[in-house]
N, C-alpha and C positions, 0 to 999 in steps of 0.2 A: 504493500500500500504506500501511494506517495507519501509525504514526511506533511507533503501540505494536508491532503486530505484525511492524517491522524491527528492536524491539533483541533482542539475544541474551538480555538479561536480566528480559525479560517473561515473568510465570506468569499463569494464568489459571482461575481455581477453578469450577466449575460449580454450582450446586442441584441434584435431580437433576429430581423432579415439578412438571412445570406450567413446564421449563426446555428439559430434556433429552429428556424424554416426557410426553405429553399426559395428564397421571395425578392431576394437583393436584385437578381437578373430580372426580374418579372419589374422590376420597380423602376427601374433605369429603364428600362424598355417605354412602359406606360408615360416614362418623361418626353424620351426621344420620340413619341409618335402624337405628342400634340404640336410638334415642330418641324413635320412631316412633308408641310408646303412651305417649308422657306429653303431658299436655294440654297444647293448641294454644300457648295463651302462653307456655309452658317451652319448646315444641321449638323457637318461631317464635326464644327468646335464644339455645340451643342452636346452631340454624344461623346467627344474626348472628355469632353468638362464633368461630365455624369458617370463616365468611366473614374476618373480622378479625386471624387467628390460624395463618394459613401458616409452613410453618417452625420449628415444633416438635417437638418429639417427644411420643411420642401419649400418653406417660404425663403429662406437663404438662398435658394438652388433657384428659383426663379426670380428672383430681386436680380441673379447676377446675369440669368440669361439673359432677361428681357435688357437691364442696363446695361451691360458690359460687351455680351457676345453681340445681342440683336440693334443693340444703340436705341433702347426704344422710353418713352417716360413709362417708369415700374412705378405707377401709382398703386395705393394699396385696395383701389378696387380691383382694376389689373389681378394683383396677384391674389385674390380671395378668389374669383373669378377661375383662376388656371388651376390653385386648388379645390377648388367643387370639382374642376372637370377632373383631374386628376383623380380625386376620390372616388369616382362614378366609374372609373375605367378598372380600380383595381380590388376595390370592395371585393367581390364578389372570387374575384382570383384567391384575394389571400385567405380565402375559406379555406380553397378547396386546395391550394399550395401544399405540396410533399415537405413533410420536416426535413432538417437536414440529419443525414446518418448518424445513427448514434445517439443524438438529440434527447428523445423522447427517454433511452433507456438508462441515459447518465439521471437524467432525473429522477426517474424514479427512484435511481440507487442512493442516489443521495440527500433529494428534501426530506424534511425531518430531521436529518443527521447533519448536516452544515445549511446555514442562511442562504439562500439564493436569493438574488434579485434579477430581476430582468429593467434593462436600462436603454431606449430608444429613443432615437428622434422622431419617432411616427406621434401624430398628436394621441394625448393620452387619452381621450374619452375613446376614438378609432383602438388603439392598441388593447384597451381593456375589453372592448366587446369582443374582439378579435381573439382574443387568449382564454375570454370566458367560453365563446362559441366553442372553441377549437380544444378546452379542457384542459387548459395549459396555466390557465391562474393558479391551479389548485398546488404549483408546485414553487412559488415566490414567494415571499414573506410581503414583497410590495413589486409593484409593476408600474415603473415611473417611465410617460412618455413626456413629449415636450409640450409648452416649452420649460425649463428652459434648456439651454443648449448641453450637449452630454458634458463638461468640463466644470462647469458648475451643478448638473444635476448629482454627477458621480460624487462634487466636494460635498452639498447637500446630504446627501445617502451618509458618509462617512460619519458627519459632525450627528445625526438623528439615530443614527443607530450604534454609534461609538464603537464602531470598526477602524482597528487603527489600519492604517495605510501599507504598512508594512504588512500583513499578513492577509489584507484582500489582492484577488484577482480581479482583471477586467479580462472579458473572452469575446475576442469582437474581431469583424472585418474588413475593416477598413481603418485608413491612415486617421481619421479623424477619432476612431475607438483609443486608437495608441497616443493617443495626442491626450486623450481624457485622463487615462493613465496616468503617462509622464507626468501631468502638471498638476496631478492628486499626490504623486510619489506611491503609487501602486503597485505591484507586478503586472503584468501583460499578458497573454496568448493568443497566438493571430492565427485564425482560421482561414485560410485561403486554398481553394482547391487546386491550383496551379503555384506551386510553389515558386516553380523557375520567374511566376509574375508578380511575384509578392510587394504588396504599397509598404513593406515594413522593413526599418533598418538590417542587416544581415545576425546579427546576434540575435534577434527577437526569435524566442519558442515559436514553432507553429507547429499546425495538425489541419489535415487537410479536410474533415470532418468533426465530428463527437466523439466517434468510434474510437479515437486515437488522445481523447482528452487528458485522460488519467496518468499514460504516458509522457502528454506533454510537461502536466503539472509535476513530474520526476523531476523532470527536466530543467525545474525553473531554479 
């Protein structure tokens, strides 16, 4: 048994897309296809930026499209507006979205026995129905969506549940999961299924599923 997962005083935070559920690629997709009619060279930055950019929350993500990639005014109807539509497009997917391997059976083996939390930038009222439908609350002590951003939600988590930093995990998929991390002073685990592509420094643990979690936390 890892050395992490025998002390009493191990927590362990989750991401919840492209971590927990196979939903990250479903997500970035649903971005890049309300951007669908704008020509080729916009959409082609559009998708690098969404390739680049996990772990956000989606109101960030299009503040920067709409001003930065498209040069367009990102008023805050604008962006409430591409968030409905966005919501409309993936609702329904991330019902019915395959966990990611492994996922479902680390949990069970271990809520009750170490804190888990699940920690996203999907807005929380969405994330909570979503985990309630899908039977997935039952294994988080809290299940915190945005806002606000993961870098203050995760400092949040720590200071409320008096998990010192030193012997929590964060288990996420993207650069912005490891960013949350570092500037909690946390440990880390980067899930990514292409290792050779990995958004994380070369020392950082990874596993390229669940399946492989327990190994990882050896590891750290």
């Amino acid at each position: 048994m890892s050395d992490r997962l025998s002390r009493p005083d191990t927590a362990l935070v989750f991401d919840f897309d492209g971590v927990i559920l196979d939903s990250a690629r479903l997500k970035r997709q649903a971005f890049a296809d309300l951007y669908a009619d704008e020509p080729n060279e916009q959409h082609r930055d559009v998708v690098a930026y969404l390739e680049r950019r996990g772990g956000q929350p989606r109101e960030v993500k299009f503040r920067h499209i709409e001003g930065h990639i498209l040069g367009r005014d990102a008023s805050e109807p604008r962006i409430q507006t591409l968030c409905r539509r966005f919501k409309e497009r993936v609702e329904q997917r991330l019902f019915e979205a395959k966990a990611i391997p492994g996922a479902q059976a680390f949990l069970e083996r271990w809520a009750g026995h170490l804190p888990l939390y699940l920690l996203s930038a999907t807005p929380e009222t969405e994330l909570k129905a979503i985990t309630a439908r899908r039977g997935l609350d039952r294994y988080f002590l809290e299940v915190i969506g945005a806002p606000p951003d993961k870098v203050t939600g995760l400092r949040n988590l720590l200071v409320r549940r008096d998990h010192a930093p030193a012997t929590t995990v964060m288990i996420g998929d993207s650069y912005n999961d490891y960013r949350a991390a570092r500037s909690n002073g946390t440990a880390f685990i980067g899930v990514t299924a292409d290792p050779a592509a990995s958004p994380f420094p070369s020392d950082i643990v990874t596993t390229t599923d669940l399946t492989g979690l327990e190994a990882a936390l050896e590891r750290l």
